[in-house]
C-alpha positions in Angstrom: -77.5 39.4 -59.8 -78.6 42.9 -58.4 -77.0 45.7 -58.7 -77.0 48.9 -56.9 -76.0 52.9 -57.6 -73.4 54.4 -54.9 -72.4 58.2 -56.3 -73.2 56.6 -59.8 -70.6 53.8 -58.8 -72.2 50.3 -59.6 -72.0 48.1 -56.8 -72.8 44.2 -57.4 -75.5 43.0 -54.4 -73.5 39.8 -53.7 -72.5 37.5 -50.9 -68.9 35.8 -50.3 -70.6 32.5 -51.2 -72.2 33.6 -54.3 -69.0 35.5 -55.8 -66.4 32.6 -54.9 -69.5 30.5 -56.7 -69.1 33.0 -59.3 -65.2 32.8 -59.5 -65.3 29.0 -60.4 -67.9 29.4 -63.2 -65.9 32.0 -64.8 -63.4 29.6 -64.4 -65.0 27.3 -66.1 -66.4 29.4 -68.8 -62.8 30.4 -70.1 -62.7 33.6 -71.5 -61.7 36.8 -69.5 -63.3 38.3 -66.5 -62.5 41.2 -64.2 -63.2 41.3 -60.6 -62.9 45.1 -58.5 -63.3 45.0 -54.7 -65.2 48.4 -55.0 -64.6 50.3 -51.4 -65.1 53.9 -50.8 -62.3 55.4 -52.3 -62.8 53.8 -55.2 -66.0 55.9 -55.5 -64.4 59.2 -55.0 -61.9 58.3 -57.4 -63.8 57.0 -60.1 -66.0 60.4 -59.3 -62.8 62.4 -61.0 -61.2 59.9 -63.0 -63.0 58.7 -65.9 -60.8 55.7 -67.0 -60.9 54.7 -63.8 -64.7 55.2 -63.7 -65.1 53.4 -66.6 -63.1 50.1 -66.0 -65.0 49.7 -62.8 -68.4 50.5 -64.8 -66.8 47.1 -67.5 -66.3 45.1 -64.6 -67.8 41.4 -64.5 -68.1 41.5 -60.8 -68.0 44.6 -58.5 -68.1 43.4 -55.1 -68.7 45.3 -52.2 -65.8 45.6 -50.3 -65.8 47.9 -47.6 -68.0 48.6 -44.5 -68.7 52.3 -46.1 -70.8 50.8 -48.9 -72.7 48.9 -46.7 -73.8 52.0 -44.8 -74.2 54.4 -47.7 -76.8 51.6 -49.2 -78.7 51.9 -46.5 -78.5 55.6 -46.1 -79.8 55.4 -49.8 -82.4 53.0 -49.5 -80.6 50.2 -51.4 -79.2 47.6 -48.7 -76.5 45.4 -49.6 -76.6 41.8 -48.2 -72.6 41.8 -47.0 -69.4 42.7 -47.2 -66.9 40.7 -49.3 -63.8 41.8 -48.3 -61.0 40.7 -50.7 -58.4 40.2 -47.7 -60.9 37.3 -46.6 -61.4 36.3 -50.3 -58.0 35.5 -51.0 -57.9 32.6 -48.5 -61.2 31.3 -49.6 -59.9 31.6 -53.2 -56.8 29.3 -52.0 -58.8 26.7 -50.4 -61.2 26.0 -53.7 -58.0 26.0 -55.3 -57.0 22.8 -53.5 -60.1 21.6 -53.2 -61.5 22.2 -56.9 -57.9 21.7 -58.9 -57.9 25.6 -60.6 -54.6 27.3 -60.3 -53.9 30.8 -58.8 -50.6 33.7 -59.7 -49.7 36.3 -57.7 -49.1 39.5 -59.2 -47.5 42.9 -56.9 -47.0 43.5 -53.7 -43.1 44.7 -52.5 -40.1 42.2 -53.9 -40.4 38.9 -51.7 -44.0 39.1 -50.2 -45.7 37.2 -53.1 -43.3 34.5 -52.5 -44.2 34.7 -48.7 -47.8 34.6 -49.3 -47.6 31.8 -51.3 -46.0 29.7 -49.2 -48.4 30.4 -46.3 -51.4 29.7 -48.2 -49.8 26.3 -49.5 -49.0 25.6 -45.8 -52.3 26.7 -44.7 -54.2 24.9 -47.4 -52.3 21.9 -49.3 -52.9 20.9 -52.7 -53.8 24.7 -53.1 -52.1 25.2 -56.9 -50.3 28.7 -57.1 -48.2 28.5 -60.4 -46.2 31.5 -60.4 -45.6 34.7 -58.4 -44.2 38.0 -59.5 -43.7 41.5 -57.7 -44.0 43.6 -61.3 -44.9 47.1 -61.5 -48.1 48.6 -62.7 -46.1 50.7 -65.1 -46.6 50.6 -68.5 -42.9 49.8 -69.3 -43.1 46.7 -67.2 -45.9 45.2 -68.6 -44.2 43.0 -71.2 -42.4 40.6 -68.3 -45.2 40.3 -66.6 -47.3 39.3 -69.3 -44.5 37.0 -70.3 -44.8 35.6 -66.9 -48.2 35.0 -66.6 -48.8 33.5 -69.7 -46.2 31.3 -69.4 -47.8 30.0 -66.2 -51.2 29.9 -67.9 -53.1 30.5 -63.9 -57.2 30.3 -63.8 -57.2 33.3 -61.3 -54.8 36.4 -61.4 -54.3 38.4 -58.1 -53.1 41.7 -58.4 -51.6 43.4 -55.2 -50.9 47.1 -56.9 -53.3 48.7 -55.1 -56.4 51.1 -56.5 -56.9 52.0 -58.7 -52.9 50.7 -60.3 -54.0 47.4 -60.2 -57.8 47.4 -61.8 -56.1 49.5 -64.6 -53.1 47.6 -65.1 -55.8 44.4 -65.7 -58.0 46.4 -68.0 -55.0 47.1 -70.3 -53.3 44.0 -70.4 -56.8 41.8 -70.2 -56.5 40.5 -73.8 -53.1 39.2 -73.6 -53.2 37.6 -70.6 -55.2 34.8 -71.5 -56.4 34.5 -67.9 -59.9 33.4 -67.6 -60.3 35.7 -63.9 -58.0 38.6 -62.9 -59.0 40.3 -59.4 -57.8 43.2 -57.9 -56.5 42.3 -54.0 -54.9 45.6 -52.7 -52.9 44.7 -49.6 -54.0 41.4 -49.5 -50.8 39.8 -50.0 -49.3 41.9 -47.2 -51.7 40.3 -44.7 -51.2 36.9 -45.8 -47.7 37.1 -45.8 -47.6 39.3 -42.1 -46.1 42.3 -43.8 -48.7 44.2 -42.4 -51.1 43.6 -39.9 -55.2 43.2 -40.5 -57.1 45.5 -38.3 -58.7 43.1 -35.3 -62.4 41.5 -35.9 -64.5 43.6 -33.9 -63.1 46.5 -35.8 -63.6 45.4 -38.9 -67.4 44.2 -37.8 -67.7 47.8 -37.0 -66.2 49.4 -39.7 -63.2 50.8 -38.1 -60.3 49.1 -40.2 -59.9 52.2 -41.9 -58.9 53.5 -38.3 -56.5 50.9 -37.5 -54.8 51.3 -41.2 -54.7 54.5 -40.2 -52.8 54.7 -36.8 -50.3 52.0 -38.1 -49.5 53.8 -41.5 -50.4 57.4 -40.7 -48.6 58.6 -44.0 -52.0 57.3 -45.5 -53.7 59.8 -44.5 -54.4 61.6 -47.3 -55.6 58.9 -48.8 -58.1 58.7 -45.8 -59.7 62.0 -46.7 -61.9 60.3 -49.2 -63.4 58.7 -46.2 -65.3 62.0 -44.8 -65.7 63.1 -48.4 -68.0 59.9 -49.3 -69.4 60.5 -46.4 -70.4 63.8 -47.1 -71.5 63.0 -50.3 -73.9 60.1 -49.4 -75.2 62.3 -47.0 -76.3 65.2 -49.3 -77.6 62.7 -52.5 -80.1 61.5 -49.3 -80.9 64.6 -48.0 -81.8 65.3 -51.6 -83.7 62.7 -52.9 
């Protein structure tokens, strides 16, 4: 597997094929193995947040998820192959779930909208195996029940809808009791699923305009949004540079 550099961000060069290929060998492997869906502002956060910098740097798998990667790679000479969004991982994950027997948990999202999401992903793919769900909290204090929880259910793949960088933290620090052979961060995956909120259309997403459409339907994000220039920027200047 090749890697790439993106603001000193490690970026995993993999398809959607090749990392739900990877999901059922670590499966099978046992263990415990963390996934991050690395987009752009998980770069400019991991560029001021060390712990957060560093559980993305201890990640088994960083996929690139996020239109922004793509075109800082090739900005910086280093093309990725695809995008591997996590919102059309989930899915995917659900449907080798039924169709190769390994069990799934969902972790976050608001009270009720696991449940939802569930329940959709059984209708949409039967025999899919989800053995627990659990809104939670990425606080500290909370931990405890949802470790009990999880456990308990003994899943094969962990979703966990806190959003970034709650949700790759709250895995790194509760990895080792969780007995889970593949925890995954899924942001607002669950939401989608579960028609919470709606996904950006295709041809925006092709183009790399999601971040748009997140944008007019949930302006208070918008501060959040001002990591998009600021990558930008960034990329720009380590090119001009080099």
């Amino acid at each position: 597997m090749e890697s790439i550099r993106i603001l000193g961000v490690r970026v995993d060069d993999v398809t959607m094929d090749e990392t739900l290929a990877m999901v059922s060998e670590m499966v099978a492997q046992g263990g415990a193995h963390q996934i991050a869906t690395v987009n752009p502002e998980f770069v400019i956060r991991a560029g001021r947040d060390p712990v957060f910098a560093g559980v993305l740097e201890r990640a088994d798998l960083a996929i690139p998820d996020g239109q922004g990667l793509l075109w800082a790679a090739r900005v910086l000479g280093t093309p990725l192959r695809a995008r591997v969004a996590g919102s059309d991982m989930v899915p995917l994950l659900a449907e080798r779930s039924a169709r190769e027997g390994y069990s799934l948990f969902l972790l976050g999202a608001a009270p009720g909208v696991a449940d939802i999401a569930a329940e959709r992903l059984r209708e949409r793919y039967p025999g899919t195996q989800i053995v627990g769900t659990h809104p939670g909290s990425p606080r500290p204090e909370d931990d405890d029940l949802s470790v009990a929880l999880i456990t308990q259910a003994r899943p094969d793949v962990l979703l966990v809808a806190y959003g970034a960088p709650a949700q790759d933290l709250w895995i790194a620090r509760n990895q080792v009791r969780l007995h889970v052979p593949v925890a995954i961060g899924v942001g607002g995956s669950l939401d989608f699923i579960a028609g919470v909120q709606r996904r950006a259309p295709l041809w925006m997403r092709e183009h790399g305009l999601e971040w748009l459409y997140r944008l007019i339907r949930q302006p208070s994000r918008w501060r959040r949004m001002l990591a998009l220039p600021l990558f930008a920027w960034r990329v720009v200047k380590v090119r001009l540079q080099s």
